[in-house]
C-alpha positions as CSV (number, residue, x, y, z in Angstrom):
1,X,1.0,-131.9,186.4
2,X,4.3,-134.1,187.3
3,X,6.6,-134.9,184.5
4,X,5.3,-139.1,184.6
5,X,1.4,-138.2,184.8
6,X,1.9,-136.1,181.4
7,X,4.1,-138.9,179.6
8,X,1.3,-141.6,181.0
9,X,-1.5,-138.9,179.5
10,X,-0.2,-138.3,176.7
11,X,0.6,-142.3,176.1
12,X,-3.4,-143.1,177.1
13,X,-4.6,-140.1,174.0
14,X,-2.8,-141.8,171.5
15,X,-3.6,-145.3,172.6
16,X,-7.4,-143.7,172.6
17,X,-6.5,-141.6,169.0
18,X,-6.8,-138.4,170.4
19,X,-4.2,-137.3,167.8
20,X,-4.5,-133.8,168.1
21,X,-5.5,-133.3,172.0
22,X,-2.0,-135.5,172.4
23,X,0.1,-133.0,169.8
24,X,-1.2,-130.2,171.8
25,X,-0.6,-131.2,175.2
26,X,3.2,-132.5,173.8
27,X,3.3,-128.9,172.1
28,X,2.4,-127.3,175.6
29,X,4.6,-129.5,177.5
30,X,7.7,-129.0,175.7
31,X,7.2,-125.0,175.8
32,X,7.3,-125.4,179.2
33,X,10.2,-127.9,179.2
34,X,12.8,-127.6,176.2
35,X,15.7,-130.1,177.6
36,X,17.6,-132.9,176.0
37,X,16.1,-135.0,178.5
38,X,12.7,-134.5,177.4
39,X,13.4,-134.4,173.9
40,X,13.2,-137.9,173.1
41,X,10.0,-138.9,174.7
42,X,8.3,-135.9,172.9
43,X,10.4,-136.4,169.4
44,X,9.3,-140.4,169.8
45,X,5.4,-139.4,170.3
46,X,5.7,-136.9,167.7
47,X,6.8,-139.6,165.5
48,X,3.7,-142.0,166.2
49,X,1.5,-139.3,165.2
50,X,3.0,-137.7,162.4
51,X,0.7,-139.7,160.0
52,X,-2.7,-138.4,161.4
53,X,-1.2,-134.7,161.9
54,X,-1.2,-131.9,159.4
55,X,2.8,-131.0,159.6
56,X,5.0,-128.9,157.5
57,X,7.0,-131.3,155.9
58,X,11.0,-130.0,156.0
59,X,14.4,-131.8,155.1
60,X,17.3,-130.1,157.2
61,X,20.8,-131.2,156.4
62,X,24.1,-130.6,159.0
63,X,27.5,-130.6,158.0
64,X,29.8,-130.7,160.6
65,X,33.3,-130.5,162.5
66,X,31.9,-131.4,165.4
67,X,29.6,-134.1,167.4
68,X,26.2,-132.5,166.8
69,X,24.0,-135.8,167.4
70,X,22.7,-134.9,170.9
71,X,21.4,-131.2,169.5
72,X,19.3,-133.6,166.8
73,X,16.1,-134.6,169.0
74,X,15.8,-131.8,170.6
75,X,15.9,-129.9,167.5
76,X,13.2,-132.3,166.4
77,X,11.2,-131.8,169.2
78,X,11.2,-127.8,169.2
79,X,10.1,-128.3,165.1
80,X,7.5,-130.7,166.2
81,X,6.1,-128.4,168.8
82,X,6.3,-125.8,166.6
83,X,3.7,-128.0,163.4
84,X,7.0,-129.1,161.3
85,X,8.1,-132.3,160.4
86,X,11.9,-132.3,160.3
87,X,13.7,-135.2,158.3
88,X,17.3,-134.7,159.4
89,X,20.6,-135.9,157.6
90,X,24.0,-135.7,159.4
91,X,27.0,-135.9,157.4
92,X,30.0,-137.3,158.1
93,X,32.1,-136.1,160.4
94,X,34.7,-133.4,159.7
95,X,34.0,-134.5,155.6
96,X,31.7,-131.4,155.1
97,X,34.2,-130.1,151.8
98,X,33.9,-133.4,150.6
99,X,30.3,-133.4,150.5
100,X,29.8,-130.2,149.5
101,X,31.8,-130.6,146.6
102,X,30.6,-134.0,145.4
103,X,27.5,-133.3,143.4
104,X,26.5,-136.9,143.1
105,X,27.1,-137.7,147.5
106,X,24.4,-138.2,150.1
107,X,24.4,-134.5,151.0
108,X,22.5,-133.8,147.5
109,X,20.7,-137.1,147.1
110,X,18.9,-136.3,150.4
111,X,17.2,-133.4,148.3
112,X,17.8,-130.8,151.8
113,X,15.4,-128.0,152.0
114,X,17.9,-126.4,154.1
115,X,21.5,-127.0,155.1
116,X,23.7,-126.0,158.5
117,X,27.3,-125.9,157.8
118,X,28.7,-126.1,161.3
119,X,32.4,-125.1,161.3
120,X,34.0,-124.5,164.8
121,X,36.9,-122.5,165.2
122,X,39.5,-125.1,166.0
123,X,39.0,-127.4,163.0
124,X,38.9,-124.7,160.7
125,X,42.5,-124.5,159.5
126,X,44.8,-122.1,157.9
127,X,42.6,-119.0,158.6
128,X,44.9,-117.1,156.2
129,X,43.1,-119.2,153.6
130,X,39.6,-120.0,155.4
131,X,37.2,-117.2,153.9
132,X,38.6,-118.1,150.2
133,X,37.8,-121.6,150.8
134,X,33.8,-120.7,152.7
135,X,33.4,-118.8,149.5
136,X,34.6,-121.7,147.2
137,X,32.2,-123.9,149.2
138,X,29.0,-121.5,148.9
139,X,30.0,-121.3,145.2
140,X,30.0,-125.1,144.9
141,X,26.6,-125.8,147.3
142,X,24.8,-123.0,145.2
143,X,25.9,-124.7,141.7
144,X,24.3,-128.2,142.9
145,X,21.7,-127.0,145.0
146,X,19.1,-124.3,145.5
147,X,18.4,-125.1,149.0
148,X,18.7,-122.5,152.3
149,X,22.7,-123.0,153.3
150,X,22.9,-121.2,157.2
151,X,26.6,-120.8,157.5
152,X,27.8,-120.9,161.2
153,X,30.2,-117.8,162.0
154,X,33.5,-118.8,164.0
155,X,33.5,-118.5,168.1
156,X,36.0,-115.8,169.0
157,X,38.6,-118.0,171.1
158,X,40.5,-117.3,174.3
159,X,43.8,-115.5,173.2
160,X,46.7,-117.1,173.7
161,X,48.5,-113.7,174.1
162,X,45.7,-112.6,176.9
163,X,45.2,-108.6,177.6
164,X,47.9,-108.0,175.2
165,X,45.9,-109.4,172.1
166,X,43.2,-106.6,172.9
167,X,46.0,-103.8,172.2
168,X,46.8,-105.3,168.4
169,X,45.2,-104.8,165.5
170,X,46.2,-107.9,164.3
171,X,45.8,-110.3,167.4
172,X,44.0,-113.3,167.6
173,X,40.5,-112.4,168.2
174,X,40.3,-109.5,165.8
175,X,41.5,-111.9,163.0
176,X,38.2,-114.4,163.6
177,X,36.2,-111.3,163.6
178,X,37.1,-109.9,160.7
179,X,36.6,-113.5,159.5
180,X,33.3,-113.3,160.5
181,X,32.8,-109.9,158.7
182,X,33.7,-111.3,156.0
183,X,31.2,-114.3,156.0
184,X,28.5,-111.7,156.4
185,X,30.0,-110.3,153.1
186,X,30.3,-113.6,151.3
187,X,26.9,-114.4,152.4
188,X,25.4,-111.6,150.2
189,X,26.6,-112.9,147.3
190,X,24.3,-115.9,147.0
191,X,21.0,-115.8,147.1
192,X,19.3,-118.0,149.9
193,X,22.9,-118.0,151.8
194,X,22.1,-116.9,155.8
195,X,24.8,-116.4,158.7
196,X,24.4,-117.4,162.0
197,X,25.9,-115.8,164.7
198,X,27.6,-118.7,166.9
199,X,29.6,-116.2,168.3
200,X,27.1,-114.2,169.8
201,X,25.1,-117.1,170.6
202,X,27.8,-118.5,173.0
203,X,28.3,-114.8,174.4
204,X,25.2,-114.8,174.8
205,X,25.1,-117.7,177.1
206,X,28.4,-117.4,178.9
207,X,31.6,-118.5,176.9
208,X,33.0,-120.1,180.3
209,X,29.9,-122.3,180.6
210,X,28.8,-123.0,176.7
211,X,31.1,-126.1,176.2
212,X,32.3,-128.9,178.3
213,X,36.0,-129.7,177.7
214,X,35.5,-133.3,178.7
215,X,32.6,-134.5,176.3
216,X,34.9,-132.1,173.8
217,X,37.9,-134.5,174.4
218,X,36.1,-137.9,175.2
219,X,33.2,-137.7,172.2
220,X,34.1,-134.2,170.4
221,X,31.0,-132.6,171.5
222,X,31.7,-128.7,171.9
223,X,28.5,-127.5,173.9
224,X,27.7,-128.7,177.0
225,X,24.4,-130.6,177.7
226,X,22.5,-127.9,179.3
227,X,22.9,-125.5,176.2
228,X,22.0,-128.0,173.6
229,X,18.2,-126.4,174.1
230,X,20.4,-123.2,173.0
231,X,22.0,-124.4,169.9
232,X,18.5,-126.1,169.0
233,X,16.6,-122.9,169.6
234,X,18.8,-120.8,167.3
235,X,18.1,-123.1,164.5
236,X,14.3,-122.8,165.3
237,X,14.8,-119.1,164.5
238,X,16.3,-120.0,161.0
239,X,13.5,-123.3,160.6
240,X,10.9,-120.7,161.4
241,X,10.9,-118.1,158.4
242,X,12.2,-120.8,156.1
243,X,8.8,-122.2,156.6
244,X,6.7,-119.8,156.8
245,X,5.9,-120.3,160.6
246,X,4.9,-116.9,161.1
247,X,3.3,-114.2,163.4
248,X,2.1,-111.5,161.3
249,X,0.5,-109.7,164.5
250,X,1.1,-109.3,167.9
251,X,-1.8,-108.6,170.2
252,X,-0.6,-107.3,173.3
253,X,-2.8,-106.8,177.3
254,X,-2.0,-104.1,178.6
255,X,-2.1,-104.2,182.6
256,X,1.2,-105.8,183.7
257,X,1.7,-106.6,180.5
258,X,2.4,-102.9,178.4
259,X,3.0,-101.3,181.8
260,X,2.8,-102.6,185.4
261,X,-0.2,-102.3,187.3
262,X,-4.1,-102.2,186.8
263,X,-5.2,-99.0,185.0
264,X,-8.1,-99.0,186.3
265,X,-7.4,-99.2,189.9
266,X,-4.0,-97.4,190.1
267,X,-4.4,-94.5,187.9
268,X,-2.5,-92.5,185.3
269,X,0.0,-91.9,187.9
270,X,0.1,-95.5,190.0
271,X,0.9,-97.6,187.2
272,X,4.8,-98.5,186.8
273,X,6.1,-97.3,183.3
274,X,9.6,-95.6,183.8
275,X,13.0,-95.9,183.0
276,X,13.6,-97.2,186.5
277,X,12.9,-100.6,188.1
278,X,10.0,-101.9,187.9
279,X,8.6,-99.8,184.9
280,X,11.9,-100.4,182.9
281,X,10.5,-103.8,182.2
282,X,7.7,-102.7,180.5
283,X,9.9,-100.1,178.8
284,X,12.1,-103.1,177.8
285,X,8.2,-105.1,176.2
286,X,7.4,-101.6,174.4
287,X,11.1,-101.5,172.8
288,X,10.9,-104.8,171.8
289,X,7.2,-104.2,170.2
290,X,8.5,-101.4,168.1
291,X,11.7,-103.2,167.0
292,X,9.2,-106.0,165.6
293,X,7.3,-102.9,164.1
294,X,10.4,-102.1,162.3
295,X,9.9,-105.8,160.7
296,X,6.7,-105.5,159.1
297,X,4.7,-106.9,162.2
298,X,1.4,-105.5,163.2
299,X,1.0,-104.5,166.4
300,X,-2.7,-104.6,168.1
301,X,-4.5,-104.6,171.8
302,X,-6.7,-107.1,172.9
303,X,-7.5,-105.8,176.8
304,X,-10.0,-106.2,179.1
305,X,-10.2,-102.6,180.5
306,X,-12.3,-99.3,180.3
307,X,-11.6,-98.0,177.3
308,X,-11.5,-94.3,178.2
309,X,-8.8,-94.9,181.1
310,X,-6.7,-97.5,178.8
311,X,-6.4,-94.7,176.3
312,X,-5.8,-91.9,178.3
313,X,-2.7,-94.4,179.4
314,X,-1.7,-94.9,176.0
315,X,-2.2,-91.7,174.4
316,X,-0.8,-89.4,177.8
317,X,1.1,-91.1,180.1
318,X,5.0,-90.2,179.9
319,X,6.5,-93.3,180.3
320,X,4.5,-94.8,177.0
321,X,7.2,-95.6,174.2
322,X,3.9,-97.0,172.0
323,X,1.7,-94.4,170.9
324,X,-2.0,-94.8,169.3
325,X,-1.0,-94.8,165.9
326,X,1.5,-97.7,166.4
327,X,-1.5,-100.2,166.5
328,X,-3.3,-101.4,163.8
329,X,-6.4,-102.5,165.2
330,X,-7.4,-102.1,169.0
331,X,-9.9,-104.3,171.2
332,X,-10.3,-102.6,174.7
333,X,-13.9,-104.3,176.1
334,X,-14.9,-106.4,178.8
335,X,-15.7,-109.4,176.1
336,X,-14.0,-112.7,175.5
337,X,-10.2,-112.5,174.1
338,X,-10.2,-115.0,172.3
339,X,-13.1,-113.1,170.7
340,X,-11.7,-110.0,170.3
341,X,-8.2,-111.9,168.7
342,X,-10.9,-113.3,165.9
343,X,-12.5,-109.5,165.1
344,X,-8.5,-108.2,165.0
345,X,-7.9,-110.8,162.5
346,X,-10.9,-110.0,160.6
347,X,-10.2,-106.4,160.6
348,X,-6.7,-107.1,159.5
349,X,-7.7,-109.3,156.8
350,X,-5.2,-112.3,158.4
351,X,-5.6,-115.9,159.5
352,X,-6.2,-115.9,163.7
353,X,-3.2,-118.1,162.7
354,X,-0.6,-115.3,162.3
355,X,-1.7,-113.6,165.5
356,X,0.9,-114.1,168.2
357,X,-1.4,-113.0,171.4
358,X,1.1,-111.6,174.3
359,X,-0.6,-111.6,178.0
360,X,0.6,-111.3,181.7
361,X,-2.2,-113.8,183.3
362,X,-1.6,-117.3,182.8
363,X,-5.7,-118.0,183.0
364,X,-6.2,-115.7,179.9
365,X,-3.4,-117.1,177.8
366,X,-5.0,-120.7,178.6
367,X,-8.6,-119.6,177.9
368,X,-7.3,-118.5,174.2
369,X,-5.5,-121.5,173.7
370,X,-8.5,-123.6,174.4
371,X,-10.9,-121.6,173.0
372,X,-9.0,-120.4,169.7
373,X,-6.6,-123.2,169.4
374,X,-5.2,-121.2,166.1
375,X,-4.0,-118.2,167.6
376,X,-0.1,-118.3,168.9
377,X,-0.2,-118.1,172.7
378,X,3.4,-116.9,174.2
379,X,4.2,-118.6,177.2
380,X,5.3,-115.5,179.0
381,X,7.9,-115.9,182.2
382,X,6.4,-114.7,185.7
383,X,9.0,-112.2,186.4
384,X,8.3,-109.7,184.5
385,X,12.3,-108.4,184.0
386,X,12.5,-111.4,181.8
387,X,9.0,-110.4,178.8
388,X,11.5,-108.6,176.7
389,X,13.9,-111.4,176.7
390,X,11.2,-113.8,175.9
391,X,9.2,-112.2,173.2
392,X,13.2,-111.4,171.2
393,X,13.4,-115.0,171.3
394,X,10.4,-116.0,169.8
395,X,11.2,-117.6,166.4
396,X,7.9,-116.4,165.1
397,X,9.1,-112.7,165.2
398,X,12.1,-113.2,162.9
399,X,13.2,-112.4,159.7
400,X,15.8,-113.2,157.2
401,X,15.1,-110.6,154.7
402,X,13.0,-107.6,155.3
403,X,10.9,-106.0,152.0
404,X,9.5,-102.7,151.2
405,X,6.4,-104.1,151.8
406,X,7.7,-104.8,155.5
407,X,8.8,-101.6,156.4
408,X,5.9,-100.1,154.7
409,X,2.9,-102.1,156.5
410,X,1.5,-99.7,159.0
411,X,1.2,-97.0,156.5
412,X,-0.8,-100.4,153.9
413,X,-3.3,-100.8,157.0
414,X,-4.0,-96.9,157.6
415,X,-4.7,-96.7,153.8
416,X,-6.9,-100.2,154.3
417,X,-9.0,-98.3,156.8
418,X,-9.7,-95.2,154.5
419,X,-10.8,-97.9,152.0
420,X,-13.5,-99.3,154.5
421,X,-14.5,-95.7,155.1
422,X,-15.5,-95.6,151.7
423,X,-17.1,-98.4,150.8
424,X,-19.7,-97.9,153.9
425,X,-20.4,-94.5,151.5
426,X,-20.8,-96.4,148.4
427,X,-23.7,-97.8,146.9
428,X,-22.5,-100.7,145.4
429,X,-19.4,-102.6,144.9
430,X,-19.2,-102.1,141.4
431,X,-19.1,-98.0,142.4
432,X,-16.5,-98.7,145.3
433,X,-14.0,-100.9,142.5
434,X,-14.2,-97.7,140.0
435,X,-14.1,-95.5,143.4
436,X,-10.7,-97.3,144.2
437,X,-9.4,-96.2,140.9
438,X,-6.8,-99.0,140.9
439,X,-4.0,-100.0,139.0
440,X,-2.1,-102.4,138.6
441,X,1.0,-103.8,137.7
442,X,2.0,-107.2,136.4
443,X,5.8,-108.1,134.8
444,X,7.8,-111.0,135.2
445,X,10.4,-111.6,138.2
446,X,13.4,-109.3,138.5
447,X,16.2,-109.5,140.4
448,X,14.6,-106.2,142.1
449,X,11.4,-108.0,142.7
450,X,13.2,-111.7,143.5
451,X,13.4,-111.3,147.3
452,X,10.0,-110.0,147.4
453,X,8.4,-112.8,145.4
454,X,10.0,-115.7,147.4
455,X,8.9,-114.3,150.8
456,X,5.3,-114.4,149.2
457,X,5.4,-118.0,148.4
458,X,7.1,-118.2,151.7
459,X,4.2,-116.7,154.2
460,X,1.4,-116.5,151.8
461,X,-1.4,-118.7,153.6
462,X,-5.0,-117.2,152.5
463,X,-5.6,-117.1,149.1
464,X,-2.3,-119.7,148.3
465,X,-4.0,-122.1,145.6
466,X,-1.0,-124.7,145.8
467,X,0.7,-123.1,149.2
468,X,4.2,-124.7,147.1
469,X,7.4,-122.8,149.2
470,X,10.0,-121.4,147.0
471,X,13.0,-119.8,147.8
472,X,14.6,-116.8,146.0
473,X,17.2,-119.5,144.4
474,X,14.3,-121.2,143.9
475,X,12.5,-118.6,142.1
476,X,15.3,-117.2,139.8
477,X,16.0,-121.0,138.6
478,X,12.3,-121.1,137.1
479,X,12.5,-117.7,135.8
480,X,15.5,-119.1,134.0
481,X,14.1,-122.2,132.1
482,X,11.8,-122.2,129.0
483,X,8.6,-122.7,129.5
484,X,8.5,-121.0,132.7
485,X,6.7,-117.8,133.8
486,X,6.7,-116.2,136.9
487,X,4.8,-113.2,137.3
488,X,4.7,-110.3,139.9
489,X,1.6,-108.2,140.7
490,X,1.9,-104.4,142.2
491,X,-1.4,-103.0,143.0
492,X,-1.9,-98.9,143.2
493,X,-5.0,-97.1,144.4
494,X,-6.1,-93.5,145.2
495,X,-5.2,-94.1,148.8
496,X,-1.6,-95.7,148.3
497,X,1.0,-97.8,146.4
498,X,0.1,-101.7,148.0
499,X,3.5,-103.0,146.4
500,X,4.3,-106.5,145.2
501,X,1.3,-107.9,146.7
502,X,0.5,-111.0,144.0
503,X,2.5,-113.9,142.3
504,X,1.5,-116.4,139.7
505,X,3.8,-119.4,138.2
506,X,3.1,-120.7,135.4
507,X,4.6,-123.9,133.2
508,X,3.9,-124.9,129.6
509,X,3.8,-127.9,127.8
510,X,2.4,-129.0,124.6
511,X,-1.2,-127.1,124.6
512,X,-1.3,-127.3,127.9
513,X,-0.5,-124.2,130.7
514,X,-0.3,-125.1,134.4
515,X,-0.4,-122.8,136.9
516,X,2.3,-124.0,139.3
517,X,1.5,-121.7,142.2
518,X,-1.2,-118.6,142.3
519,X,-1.1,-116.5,145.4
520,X,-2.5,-113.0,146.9
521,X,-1.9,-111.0,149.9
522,X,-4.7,-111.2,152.5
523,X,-4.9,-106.8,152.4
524,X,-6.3,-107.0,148.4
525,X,-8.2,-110.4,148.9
526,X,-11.6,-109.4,146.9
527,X,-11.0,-106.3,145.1
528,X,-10.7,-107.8,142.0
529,X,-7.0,-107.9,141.3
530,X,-7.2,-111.6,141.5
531,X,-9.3,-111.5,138.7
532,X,-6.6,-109.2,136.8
533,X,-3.8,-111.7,137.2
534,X,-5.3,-114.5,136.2
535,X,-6.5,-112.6,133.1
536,X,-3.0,-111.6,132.6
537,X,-2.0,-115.4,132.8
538,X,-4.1,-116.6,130.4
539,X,-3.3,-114.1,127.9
540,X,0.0,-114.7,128.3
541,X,-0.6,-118.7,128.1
542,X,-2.6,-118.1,124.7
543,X,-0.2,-116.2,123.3
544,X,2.8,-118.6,124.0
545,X,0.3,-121.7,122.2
546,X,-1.7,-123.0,125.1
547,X,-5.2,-124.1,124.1
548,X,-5.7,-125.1,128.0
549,X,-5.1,-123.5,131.1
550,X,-4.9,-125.9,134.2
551,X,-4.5,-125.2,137.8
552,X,-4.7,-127.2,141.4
553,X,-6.4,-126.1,144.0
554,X,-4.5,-128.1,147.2
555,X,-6.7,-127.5,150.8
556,X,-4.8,-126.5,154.1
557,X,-6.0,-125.5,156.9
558,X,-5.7,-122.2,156.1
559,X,-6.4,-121.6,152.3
560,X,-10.6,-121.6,152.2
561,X,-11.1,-118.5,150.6
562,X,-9.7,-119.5,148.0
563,X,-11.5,-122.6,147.5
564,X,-14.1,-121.5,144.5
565,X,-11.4,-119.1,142.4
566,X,-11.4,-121.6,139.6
567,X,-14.8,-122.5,139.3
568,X,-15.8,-118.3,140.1
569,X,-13.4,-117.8,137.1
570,X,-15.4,-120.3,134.6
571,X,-12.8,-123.5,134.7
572,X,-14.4,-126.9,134.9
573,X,-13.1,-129.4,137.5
574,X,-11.5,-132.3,135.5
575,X,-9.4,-134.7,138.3
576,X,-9.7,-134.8,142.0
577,X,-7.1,-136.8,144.6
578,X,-7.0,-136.9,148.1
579,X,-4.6,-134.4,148.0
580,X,-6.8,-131.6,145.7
581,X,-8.8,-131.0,142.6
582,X,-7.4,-130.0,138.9
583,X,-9.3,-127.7,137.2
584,X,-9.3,-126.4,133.6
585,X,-10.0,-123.7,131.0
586,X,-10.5,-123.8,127.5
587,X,-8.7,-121.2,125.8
588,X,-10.2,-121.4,122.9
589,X,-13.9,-121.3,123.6
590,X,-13.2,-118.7,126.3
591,X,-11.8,-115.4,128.0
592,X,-10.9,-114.3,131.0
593,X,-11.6,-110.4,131.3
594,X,-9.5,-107.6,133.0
595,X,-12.5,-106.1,135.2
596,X,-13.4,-102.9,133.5
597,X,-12.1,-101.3,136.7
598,X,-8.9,-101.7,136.8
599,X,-6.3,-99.6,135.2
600,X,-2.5,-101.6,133.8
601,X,0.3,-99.7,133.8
């Protein structure tokens, strides 16, 4: 479909109040089209609907040296494509000290969820003085705000010296490097403070073609319009994990896709999987795979193939990088993929949601996007040099911090599956709990457990009662006031250690405790350790003077299983809203047990 016959379709849905056929097409649309020129139309639609859509709310702040008003739209496009509202503020230009350092200016009264500070080179002054004065700033921004600050780094410039400035240690472009370094550095210091890597980004791009001297000297504008897509995607990967925008899986084909060629058709030795063009482009897909690995993502196959030739493929040919064992649930069948997508993500325990689903043929990808609207469909390239590129620059892979728990996920799921083993031995649930022979752990936030506990709140979408996103400054402010708990939960069994898998925050006032936020990860969803925390919550609430224990219970999209926990747990529902339903308990006409079951450390 032409450019004008989608605009004029996707006018006629919302003049019909097809709401959410015209979000998807726009979504569709701009994956295949990120430009500034398209940005407006879709940012403008985006803006009609926004009151009949469920979007992720988000207030993103820029501070600037620089014209950055053109990247704005498409920004809010990409966000809008991507199910997140984005309320921007722009602050004044070249005044982003000022505002950092005035605790009562706009910068703050805009209440930012996140901040850019966007610093080029050029206007960065005395660099003798310049990573004293970053660190006086992220000093300052931390004091008066516990927002996400994503620091730009400086662009390595064009040495005035030339080749010579290469041979000295102290030339030109080694000095903004080592500034850089030492942003990275500075960065670690505060909690919730992210860089971002201009410089690579314009590398990345080509440093003679990333600005456009004229708009630099006629309206201050540093990148040229044909990489303001590029400036606005490498916020998306920032936008993305700070919201909780993410895949927690990646189902993968695997003809043309893991290797190129048709199994079945070409053989173990006619497929293409080598170091050498074209199998070093399926190489390149399977590096990529195991780097996400790396970050706590699930890998999985969803193919359409005989299973006994797929496998020998995977377990025997040489070229494989990926191995058996590197996938945590496998679907090789003739049926439906957007069926088999649903039985991976009931296996895994995780919303179809979090599965990003990764396929060579364009009639697939667009019979899972119609038919499980949920799941994440990647829009891969046709030439297949260019997968690896794509699937590094999808936003929902990334990371800005990386837990135990992350690197320690494949070894979870192969302990997950030893469980299911022996529950289909047991005779009752009761017998597998004691089988399990769990324990658990539950202490209040430490800086050991901080990261951990914000990333929960973060991407915690199941059982989320409130689904309230915290981050670690966030987190370690409530710790800090009276009044406040905020509890961690480590669960152990016979097969493994689960780590920090549960979180509960809790607020007092009067006779009244309020649980603020009560979460669980989807891999110990109904063994009970639910029950445990809670139990632990009220204890804790009775012992501080509570005589009532009250908790919301907010719906999403995603958070259904958790829907009865209160009333399963004996509170009576006491308000609803349209936005949710308070419950409470009586502490002193009731208890809530630790199941018999579990062990506490």
């Amino acid at each position: 479909m032409q450019e004008p016959d989608i605009r004029n379709t996707i006018d006629g849905m919302i003049a019909s109040g097809d709401a959410s056929g015209a979000a998807r097409m726009l979504g569709e649309a701009w994956e295949r089209q990120p430009s500034a020129a398209f940005a407006g139309f879709v940012a403008s639609r985006f803006d009609k609907l926004r009151p009949h859509l469920s979007l992720r709310p988000y207030r993103w702040a820029v501070l600037r040296s620089f014209t950055v008003e053109p990247v704005l739209p498409v920004f809010k496009a990409a966000a809008y494509a991507r199910g997140i509202a984005v309320d921007l503020h722009t602050g004044e230009f070249n005044a982003y000290a000022q505002e950092i350092l005035d605790p009562e200016g706009e910068l703050y009264r805009f209440r930012p969820d996140a901040v850019v500070l966007a610093v080029q080179t050029r206007d960065a002054g005395d660099r003798g003085t310049l990573l004293a004065r970053f660190g006086d700033w992220m000093a300052a921004f931390r004091r008066h705000c516990s927002a996400a600050l994503i620091v730009h780094s400086l662009e390595v410039p064009e040495p005035a010296s030339g080749i010579l400035d290469g041979q000295r240690e102290d030339g030109e472009a080694e000095a903004v490097r080592a500034i850089n370094r030492g942003l990275v550095a500075l960065a670690r210091e505060y909690r919730g403070v992210y860089v971002l890597d201009y410089d690579a980004l314009v590398a990345r791009h080509g440093r003679e073609t990333w600005g456009d001297e004229r708009k630099w000297l006629t309206v201050r504008l540093p990148v040229a319009s044909a990489n303001l897509a590029h400036l606005a995607a490498e916020w998306m990967r920032f936008l993305h994990p700070l919201t909780g925008k993410l895949a927690k899986c990646i189902a993968v084909d695997l003809d043309n896709t893991l290797w190129g060629g048709v199994i079945g058709e070409d053989g173990m030795t006619g497929i293409k999987l080598s170091q050498e063009f074209p199998g070093a482009a399926f190489q390149a897909v399977q590096r990529a795979l195991l780097d996400f690995a790396k970050r706590g993502i699930l890998l999985a196959v969803a193919s359409k193939n005989n299973p006994a030739d797929a496998m020998e493929a995977l377990t025997s040919h040489p070229g494989m990088l990926l191995q058996p064992r590197d996938f945590a649930a496998v679907r090789i069948n003739w049926n439906d993929k957007a069926q088999s997508l649903r039985e991976i993500a009931a296996e895994l325990n995780i919303g179809l949601d979090s599965i990003a689903f990764v396929d060579d043929n364009p009639v697939e990808r667009r019979h899972v996007r119609d038919s499980a609207p949920e799941a994440i469909v990647i829009e891969l390239p046709e030439d297949p040099m260019r997968y690896a590129r794509c699937l590094r620059d999808c936003p929902y892979f990334e990371r800005l911090t990386l837990s135990e728990e992350d690197r320690k996920r494949g070894e979870y799921y192969a302990a997950q599956r030893e469980r299911a083993e022996l529950e289909s031995r047991v005779a009752s649930k009761e017998d597998f709990y004691r089988s399990l022979e769990q324990v658990v752990e539950i202490a209040p936030v430490t800086p050991a457990t901080l990261e951990r506990v914000a990333q929960l709140t973060q991407k915690t979408n199941q059982f989320n009662l409130t689904t309230r996103r915290y981050t670690e400054q966030q987190i370690s402010d409530m710790a800090a006031c009276p009044g406040w708990r905020v509890w961690s939960l480590r669960v152990m069994d016979r097969y493994a250690d689960n780590g920090l898998v549960g979180v509960a925050i809790t607020r007092s006032e009067g006779g009244a405790c309020e649980i603020d936020t009560f979460l669980m990860s989807c891999r110990v969803i109904g063994r009970t350790v639910e029950t445990a925390l809670l139990a632990r919550v009220a204890e804790d609430a009775r012992e501080r003077g509570a005589t009532r224990l009250e908790g919301w219970f907010l719906p999403t999209k995603k958070n259904a299983p958790a829907q009865d926990f209160y009333r399963d747990h004996g509170f009576r529902e006491c308000r609803s809203t349209p936005e949710g339903t308070l419950f409470a308990f009586d502490l002193t006409q009731g208890n809530i047990a630790m199941p018999e079951w579990i062990r506490t450390a």
